[in-house]
KOLKE-986553 format. One record per residue (C-alpha): residue number from 1; x, y, z. Coordinates in Angstrom, 2 decimals. Layout:
% KOLKE-986553
seq=NUM x=X y=Y z=Z
...
//
This chain:
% KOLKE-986553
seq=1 x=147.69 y=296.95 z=88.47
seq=2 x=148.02 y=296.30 z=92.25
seq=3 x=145.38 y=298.52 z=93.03
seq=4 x=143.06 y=296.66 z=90.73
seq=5 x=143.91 y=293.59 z=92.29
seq=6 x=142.87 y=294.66 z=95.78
seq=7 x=140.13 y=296.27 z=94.94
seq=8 x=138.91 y=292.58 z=93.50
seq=9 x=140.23 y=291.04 z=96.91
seq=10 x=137.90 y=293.33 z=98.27
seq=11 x=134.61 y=292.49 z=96.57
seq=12 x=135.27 y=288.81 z=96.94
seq=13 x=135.76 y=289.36 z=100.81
seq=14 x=132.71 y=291.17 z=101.05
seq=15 x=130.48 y=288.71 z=99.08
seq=16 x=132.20 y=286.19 z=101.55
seq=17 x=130.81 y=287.59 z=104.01
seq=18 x=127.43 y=288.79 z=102.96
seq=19 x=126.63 y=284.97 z=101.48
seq=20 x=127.71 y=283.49 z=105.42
seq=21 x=125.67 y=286.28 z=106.51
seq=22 x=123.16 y=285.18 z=104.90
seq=23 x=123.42 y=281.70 z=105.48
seq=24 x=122.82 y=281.96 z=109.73
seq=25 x=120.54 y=284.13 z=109.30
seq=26 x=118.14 y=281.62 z=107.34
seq=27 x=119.02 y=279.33 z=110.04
seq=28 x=117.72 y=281.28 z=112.27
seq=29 x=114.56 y=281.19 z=110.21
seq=30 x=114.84 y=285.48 z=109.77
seq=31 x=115.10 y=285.01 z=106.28
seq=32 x=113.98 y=282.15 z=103.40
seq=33 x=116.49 y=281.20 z=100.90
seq=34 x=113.98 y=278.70 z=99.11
seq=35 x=111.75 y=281.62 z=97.46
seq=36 x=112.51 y=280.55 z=94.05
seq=37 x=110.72 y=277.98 z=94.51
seq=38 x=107.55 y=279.38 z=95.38
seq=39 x=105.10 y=280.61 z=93.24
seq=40 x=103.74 y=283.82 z=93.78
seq=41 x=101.52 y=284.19 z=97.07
seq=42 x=102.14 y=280.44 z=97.85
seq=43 x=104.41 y=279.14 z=100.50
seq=44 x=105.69 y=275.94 z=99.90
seq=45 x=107.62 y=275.38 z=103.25
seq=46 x=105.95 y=273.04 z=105.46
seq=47 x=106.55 y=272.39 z=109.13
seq=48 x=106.67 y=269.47 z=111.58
seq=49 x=103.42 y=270.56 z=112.80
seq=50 x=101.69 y=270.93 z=109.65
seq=51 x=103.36 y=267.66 z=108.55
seq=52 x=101.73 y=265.94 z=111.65
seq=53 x=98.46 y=267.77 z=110.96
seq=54 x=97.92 y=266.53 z=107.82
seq=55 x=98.78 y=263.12 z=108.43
seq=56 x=96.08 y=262.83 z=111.39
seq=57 x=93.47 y=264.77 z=109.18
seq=58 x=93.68 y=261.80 z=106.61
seq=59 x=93.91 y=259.22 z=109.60
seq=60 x=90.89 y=260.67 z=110.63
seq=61 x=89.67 y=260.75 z=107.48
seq=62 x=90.44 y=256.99 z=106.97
seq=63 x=89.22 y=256.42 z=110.57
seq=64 x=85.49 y=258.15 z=110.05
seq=65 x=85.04 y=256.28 z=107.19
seq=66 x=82.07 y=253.66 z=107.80
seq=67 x=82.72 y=249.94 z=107.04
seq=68 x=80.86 y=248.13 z=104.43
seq=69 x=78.28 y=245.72 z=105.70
seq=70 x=79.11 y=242.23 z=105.66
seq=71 x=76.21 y=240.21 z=104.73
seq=72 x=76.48 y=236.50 z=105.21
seq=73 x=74.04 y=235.08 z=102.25
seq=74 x=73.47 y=231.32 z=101.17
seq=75 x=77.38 y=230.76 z=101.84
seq=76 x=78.55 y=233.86 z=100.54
seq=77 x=80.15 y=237.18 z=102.20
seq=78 x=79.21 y=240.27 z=100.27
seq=79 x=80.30 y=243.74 z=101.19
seq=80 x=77.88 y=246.22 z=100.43
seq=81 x=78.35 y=249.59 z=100.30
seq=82 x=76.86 y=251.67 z=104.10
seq=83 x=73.95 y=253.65 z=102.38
seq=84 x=70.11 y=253.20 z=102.63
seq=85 x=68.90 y=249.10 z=104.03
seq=86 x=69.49 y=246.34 z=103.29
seq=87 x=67.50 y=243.29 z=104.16
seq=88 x=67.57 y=239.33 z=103.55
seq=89 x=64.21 y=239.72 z=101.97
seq=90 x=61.85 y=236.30 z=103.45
seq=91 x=61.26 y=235.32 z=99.99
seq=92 x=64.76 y=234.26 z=99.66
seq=93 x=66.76 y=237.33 z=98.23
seq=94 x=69.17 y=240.30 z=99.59
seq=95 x=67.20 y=243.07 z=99.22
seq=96 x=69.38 y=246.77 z=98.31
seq=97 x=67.26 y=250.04 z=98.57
seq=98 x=70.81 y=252.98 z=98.18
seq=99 x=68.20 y=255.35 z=96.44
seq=100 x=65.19 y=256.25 z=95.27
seq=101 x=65.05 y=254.74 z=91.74
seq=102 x=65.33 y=251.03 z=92.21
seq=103 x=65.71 y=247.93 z=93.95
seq=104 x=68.87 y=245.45 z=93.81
seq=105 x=67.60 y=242.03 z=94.62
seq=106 x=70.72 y=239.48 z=94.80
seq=107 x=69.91 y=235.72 z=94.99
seq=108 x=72.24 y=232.73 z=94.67
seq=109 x=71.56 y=229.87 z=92.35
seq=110 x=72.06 y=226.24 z=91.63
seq=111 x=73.47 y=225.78 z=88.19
seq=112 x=76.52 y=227.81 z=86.05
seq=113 x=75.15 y=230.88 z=84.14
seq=114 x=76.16 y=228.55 z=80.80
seq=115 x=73.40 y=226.51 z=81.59
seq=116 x=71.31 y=229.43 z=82.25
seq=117 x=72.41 y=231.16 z=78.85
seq=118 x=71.33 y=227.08 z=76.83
seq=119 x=67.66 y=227.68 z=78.75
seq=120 x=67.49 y=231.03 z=77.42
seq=121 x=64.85 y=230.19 z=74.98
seq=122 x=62.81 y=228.45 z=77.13
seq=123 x=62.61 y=231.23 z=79.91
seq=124 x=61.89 y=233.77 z=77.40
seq=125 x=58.67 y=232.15 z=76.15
seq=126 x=57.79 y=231.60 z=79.67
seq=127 x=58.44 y=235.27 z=80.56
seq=128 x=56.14 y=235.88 z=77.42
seq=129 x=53.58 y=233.77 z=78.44
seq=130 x=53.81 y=235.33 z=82.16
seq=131 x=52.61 y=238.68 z=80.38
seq=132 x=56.29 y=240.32 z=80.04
seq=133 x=57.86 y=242.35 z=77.61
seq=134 x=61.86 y=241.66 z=76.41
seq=135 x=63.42 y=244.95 z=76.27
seq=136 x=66.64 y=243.56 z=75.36
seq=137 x=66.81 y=239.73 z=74.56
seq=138 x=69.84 y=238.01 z=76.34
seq=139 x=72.86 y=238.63 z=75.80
seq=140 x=76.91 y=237.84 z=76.52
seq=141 x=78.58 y=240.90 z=77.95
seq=142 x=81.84 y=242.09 z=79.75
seq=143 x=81.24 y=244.36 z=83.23
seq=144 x=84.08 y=245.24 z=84.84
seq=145 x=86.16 y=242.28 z=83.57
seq=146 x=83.25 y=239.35 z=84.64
seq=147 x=81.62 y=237.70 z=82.30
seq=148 x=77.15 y=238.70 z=82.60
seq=149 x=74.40 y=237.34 z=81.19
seq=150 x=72.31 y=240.10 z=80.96
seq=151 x=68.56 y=241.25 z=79.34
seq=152 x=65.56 y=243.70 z=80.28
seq=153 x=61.91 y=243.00 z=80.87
seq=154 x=59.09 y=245.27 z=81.90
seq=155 x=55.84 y=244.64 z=83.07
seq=156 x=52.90 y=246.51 z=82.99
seq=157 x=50.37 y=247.18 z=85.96
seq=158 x=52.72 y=245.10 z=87.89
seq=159 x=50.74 y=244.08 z=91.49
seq=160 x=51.80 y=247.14 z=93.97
seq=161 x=54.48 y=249.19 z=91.55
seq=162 x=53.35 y=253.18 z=91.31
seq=163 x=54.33 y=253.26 z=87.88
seq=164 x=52.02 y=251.68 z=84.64
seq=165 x=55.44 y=250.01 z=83.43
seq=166 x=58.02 y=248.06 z=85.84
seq=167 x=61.05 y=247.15 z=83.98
seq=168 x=63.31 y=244.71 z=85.47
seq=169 x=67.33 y=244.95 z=84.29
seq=170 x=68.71 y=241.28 z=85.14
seq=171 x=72.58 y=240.49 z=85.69
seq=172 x=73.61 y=236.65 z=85.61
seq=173 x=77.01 y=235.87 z=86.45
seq=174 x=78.93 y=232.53 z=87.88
seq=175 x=79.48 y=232.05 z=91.68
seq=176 x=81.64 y=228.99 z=91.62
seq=177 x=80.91 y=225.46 z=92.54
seq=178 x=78.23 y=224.93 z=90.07
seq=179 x=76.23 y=228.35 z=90.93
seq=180 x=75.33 y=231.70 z=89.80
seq=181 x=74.49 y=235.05 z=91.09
seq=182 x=71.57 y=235.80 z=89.91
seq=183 x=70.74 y=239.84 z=90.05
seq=184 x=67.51 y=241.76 z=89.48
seq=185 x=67.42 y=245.30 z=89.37
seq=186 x=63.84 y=246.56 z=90.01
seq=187 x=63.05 y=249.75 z=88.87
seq=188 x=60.06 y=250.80 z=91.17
seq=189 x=59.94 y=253.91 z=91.84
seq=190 x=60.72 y=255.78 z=88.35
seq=191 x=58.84 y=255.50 z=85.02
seq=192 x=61.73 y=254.25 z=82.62
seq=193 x=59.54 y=254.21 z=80.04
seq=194 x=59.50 y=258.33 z=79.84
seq=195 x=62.81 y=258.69 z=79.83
seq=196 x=64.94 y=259.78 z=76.64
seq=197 x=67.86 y=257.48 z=76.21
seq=198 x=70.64 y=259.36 z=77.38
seq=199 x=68.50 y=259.58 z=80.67
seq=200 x=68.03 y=255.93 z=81.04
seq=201 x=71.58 y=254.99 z=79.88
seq=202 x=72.53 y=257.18 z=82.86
seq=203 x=69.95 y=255.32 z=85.22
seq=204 x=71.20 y=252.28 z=84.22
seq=205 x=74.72 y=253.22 z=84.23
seq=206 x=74.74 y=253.96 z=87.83
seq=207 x=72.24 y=250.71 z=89.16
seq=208 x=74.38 y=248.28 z=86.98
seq=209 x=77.70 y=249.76 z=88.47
seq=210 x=76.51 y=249.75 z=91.99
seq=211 x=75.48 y=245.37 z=91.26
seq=212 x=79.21 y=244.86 z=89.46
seq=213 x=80.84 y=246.35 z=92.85
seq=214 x=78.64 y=243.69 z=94.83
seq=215 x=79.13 y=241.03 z=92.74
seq=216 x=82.80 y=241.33 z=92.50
seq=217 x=83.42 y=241.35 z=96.11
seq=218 x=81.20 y=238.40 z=97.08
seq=219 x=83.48 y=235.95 z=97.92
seq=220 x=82.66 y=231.82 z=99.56
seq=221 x=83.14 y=231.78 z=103.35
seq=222 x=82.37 y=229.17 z=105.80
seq=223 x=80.27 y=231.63 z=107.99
seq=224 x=76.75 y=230.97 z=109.47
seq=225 x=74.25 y=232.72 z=107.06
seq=226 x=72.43 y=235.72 z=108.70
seq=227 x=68.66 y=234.96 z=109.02
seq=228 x=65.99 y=236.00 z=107.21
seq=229 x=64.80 y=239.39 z=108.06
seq=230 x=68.06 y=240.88 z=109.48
seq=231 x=69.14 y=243.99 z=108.27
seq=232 x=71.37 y=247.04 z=108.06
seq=233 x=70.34 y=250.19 z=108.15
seq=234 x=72.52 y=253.47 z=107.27
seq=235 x=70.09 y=255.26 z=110.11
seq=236 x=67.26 y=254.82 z=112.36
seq=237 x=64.49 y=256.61 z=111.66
seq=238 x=62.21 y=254.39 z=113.86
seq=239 x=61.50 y=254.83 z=117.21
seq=240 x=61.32 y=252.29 z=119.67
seq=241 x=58.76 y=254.03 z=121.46
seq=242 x=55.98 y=256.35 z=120.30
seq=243 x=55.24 y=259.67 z=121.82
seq=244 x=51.86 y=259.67 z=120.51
seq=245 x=49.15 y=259.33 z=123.42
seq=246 x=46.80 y=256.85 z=120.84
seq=247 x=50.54 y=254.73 z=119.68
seq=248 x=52.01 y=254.18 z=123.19
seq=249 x=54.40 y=251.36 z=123.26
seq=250 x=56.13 y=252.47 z=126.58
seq=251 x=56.83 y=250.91 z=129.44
seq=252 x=53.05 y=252.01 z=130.87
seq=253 x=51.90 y=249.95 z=128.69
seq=254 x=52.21 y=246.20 z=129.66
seq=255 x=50.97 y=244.60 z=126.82
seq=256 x=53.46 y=246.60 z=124.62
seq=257 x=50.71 y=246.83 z=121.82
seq=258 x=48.81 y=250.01 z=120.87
seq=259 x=46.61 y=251.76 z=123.80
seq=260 x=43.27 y=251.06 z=121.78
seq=261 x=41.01 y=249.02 z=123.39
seq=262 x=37.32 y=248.25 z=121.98
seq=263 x=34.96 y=247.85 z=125.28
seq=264 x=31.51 y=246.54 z=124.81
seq=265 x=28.79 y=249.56 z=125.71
seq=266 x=27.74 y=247.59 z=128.20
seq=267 x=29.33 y=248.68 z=131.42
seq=268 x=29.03 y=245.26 z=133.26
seq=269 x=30.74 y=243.69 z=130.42
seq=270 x=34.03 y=241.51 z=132.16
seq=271 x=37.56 y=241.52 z=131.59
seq=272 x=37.26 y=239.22 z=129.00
seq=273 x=35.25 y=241.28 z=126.38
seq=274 x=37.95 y=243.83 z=126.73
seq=275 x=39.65 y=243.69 z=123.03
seq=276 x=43.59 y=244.81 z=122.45
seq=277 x=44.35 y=245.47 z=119.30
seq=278 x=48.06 y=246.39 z=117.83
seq=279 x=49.69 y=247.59 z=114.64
seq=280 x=52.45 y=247.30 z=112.40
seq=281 x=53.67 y=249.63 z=109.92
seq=282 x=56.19 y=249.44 z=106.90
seq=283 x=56.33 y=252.37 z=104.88
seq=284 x=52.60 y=253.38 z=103.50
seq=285 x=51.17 y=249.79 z=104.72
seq=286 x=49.55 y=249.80 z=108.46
seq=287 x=47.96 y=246.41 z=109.21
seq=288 x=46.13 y=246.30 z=112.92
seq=289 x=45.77 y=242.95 z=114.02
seq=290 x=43.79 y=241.83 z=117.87
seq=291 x=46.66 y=240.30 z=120.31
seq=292 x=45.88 y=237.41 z=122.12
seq=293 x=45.76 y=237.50 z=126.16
seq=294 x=49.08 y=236.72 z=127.85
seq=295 x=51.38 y=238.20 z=124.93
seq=296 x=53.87 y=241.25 z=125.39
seq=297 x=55.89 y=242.94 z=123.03
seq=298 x=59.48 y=242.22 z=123.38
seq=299 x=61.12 y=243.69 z=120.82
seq=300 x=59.87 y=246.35 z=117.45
seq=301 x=62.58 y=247.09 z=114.67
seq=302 x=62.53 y=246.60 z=111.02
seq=303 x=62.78 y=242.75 z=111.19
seq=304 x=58.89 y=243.25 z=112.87
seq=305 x=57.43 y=242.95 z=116.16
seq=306 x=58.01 y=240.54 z=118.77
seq=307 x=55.92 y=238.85 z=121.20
seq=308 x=56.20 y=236.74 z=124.14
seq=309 x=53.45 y=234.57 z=126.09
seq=310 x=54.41 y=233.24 z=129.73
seq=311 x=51.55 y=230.89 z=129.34
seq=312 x=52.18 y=229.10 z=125.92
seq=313 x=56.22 y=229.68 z=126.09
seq=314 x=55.73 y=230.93 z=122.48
seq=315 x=57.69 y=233.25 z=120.56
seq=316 x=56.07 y=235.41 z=118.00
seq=317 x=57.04 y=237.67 z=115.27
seq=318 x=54.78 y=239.80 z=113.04
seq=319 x=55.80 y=241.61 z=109.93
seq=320 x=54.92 y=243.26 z=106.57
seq=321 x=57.11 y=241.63 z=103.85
seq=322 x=57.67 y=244.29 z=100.93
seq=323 x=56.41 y=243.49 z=97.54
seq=324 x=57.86 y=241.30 z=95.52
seq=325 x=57.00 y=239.07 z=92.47
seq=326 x=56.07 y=236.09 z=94.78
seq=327 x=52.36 y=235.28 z=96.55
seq=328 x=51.80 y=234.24 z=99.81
seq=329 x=51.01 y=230.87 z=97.99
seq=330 x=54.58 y=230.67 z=96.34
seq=331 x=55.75 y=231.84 z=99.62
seq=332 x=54.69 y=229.04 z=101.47
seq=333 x=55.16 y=226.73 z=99.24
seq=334 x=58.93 y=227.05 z=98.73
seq=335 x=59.16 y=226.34 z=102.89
seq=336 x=62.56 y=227.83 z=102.37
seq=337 x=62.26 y=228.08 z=106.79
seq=338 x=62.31 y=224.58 z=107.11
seq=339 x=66.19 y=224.52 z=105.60
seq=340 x=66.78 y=220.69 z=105.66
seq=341 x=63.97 y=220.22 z=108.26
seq=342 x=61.09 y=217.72 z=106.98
seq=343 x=57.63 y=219.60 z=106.70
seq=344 x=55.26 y=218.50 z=109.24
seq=345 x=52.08 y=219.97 z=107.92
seq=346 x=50.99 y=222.39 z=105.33
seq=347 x=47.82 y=224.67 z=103.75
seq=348 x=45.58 y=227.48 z=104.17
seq=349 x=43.68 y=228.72 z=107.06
seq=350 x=40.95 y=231.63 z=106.54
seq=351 x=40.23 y=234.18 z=108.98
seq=352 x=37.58 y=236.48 z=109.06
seq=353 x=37.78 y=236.23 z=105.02
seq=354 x=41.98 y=236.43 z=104.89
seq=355 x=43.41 y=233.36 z=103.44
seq=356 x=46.79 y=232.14 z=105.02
seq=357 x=49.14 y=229.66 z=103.63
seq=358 x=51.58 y=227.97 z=106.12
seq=359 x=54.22 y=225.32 z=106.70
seq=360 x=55.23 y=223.79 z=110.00
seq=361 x=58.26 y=222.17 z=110.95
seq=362 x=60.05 y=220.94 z=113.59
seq=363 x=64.23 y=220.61 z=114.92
seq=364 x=65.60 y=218.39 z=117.20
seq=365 x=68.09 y=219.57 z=119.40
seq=366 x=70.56 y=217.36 z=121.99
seq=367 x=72.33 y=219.41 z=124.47
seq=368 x=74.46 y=217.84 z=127.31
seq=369 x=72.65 y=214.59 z=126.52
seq=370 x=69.40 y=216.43 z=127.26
seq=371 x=66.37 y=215.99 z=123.41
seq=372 x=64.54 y=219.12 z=123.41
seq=373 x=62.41 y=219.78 z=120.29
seq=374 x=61.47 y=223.53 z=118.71
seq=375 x=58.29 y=223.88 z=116.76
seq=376 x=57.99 y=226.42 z=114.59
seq=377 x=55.05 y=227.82 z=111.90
seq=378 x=55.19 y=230.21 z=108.70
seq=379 x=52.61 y=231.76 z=107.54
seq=380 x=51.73 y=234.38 z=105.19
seq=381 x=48.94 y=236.25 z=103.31
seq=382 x=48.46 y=238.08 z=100.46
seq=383 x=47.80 y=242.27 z=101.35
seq=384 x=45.69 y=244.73 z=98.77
seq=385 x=48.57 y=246.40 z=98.05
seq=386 x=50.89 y=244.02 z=97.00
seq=387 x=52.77 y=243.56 z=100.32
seq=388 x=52.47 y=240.76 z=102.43
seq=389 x=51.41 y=239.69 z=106.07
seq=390 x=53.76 y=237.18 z=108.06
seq=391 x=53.36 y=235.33 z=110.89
seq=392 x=56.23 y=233.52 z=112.53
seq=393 x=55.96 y=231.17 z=115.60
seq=394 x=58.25 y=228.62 z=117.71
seq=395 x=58.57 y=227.41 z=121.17
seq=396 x=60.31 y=224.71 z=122.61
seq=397 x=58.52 y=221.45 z=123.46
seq=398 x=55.26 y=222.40 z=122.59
seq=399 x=53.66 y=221.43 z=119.88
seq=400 x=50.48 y=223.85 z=119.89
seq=401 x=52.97 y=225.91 z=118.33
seq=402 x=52.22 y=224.48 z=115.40
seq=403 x=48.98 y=224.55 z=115.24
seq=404 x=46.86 y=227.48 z=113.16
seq=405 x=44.56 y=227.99 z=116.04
seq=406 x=47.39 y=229.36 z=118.08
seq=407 x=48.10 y=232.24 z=115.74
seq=408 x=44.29 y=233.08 z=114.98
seq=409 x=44.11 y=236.40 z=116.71
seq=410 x=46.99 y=237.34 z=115.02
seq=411 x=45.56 y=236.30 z=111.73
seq=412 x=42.52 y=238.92 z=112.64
seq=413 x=43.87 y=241.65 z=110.58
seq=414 x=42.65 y=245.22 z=108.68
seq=415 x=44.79 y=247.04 z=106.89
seq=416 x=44.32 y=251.13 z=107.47
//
């Protein structure tokens, strides 16, 4: 019996030992007690360095990550997602291009959407009338816990769309304070008409998803509004300076317009019958227009080009506004510029055959007791594809600035 005994005492001794054996020598990090709880091929020990690693990786992550742009609109900040432009459109709208398909056109409204659902009969007809069709009358529905007024038009041979049919999906929604979002998705640039309707649920799916996000985020501030014609751009594909020999804008070139000059044949012909011409381009649309002596360029990004004259202390800025449902009539006419400014004058002006509708208006300003008055014009015409030409002047205490005549070479345009 006593030999039993220690040969027990011996066993436990050893297993003693062998487990404190053990024990340093996974201290040591020779060998891993935790491989239960791995799974086969996987080790699920992590360091301090690893630990660290990952954490910067998804600081980095977090860091890299582009900000939404913050678009200051008619008393409203809106975050909108970093991809493709964005532009406060000069006909009084955000303007969205993310892809290919469509258009998201955001504008902010007097009135609740309850009074725009009890006018819903009335707009209808007029839409009717106008030469639309409803694809889906309005209706009450729930997006992403908001309350929308929603319905679909399309339009066909719409002025400037690439497709026979232009359908329109439309999102109303309250602001607060007795307005409304009001939200037109444009699809331009694909035929919804051809599409089965699994396709153009998905279409749809993903524009009115991409408005909700928008929408839900706007929120009142007390900002200044950004100006017409800014924008944000997710890159820059346009150059400030051409390499082209016959579309030099560099420095060389003093006038800052393109190098083509029309000289008479005659070779004692002066100075004066030597004719600049330059250009302006927005996507497919290229409109050359003569610039008047004393003017340089000063500035060329999306907004348009800018010009300064020395002489007339004027400030000019040409651009192609994008299509949009409005003429260069309705464009004028709203004088949406003028903000709370009384209109001075107002009408058309014809050159060479191109009619041009404009507003003036004029600000008083009184700094350190000093009245200095800016003078500023709008005008616009109506391009053959849709688009439209704008001409924007101002310059301080001096009144020609107003006046049609000023603007006239500008106003000498061909598209190309």
């Amino acid at each position: 019996m006593k030999r039993y005994k220690k040969i027990i005492y011996v066993i436990l001794m050893i297993c003693i030992l062998a487990g404190s054996v053990f024990a340093a020598l996974d201290f040591m990090g020779v060998v891993d007690l935790n491989f239960r709880n791995k799974k086969f091929g996987e080790d699920v020990s992590v360091t301090e360095n690893e630990a660290d690693s990952n954490s910067n990786t998804e600081n980095e992550t977090n860091t890299n990550k582009p900000e939404p742009w913050h678009i200051v609109f008619k008393g409203y900040a809106f975050s909108v997602e970093p991809v493709g432009l964005a532009i406060i459109h000069e006909s009084g709208c955000i303007n969205i291009r993310s892809c290919d398909e469509y258009l998201i056109q955001i504008d902010v409204e007097d009135g609740t959407a309850e009074e725009f659902w009890n006018g819903r009969d009335d707009r209808v007809k007029n839409m009717e009338d106008s030469g639309y069709v409803i694809e889906l009358a309005p209706e009450k529905v729930e997006l992403q816990g908001r309350e929308y007024i929603r319905y679909i038009i399309s339009l066909a041979n719409e002025r400037g769309a690439d497709v026979d049919n232009t359908y329109f999906y439309v999102l109303v929604s309250d602001a607060g304070d007795d307005q409304r979002f009001f939200t037109v998705i444009k699809f331009d640039e694909i035929n919804i008409a051809s599409l089965n309707v699994k396709e153009k649920d998905e279409i749809y799916e993903k524009a009115v998803d991409e408005v909700t996000s928008i929408v839900a985020g706007a929120v009142p501030t007390d900002e200044t509004n950004d100006m017409a014609g800014s924008y944000w751009q997710e890159t820059q594909p346009i150059e400030n300076f051409a390499t082209d020999n016959d579309n030099n804008i560099g420095a060389d070139n003093i006038t800052g317009a393109d190098s083509k000059v029309n000289k008479n044949s005659d070779d004692n012909s002066s100075e004066n019958d030597i004719l600049i011409k330059d250009s302006i381009t927005n996507e497919d649309t290229i409109v050359s227009y003569e610039l008047p002596e004393g003017y340089i360029l000063t500035d060329d990004d999306l907004s348009g080009k800018k010009y300064y004259s020395d002489n007339d202390r004027v400030n000019v800025t040409i651009s192609v506004v994008p299509y949009t449902w409005m003429t260069a009539a309705d464009m004028a006419e709203r004088e949406r510029g003028a903000g709370i400014s009384k209109v001075i004058r107002s009408g058309q002006y014809e050159v060479n055959g191109v009619t041009f509708y404009y507003y003036t208006y004029s600000i008083l300003y009184i700094r350190g007791g000093k009245r200095s008055i800016t003078y500023h014009f709008n005008g616009y015409a109506d391009l053959e594809n849709g688009d439209m030409y704008s001409v924007y002047g101002f310059a301080d205490d001096n009144p020609a600035a107003m006046e049609p005549d000023t603007y006239a070479d500008f106003m000498k345009i061909n598209m190309e």
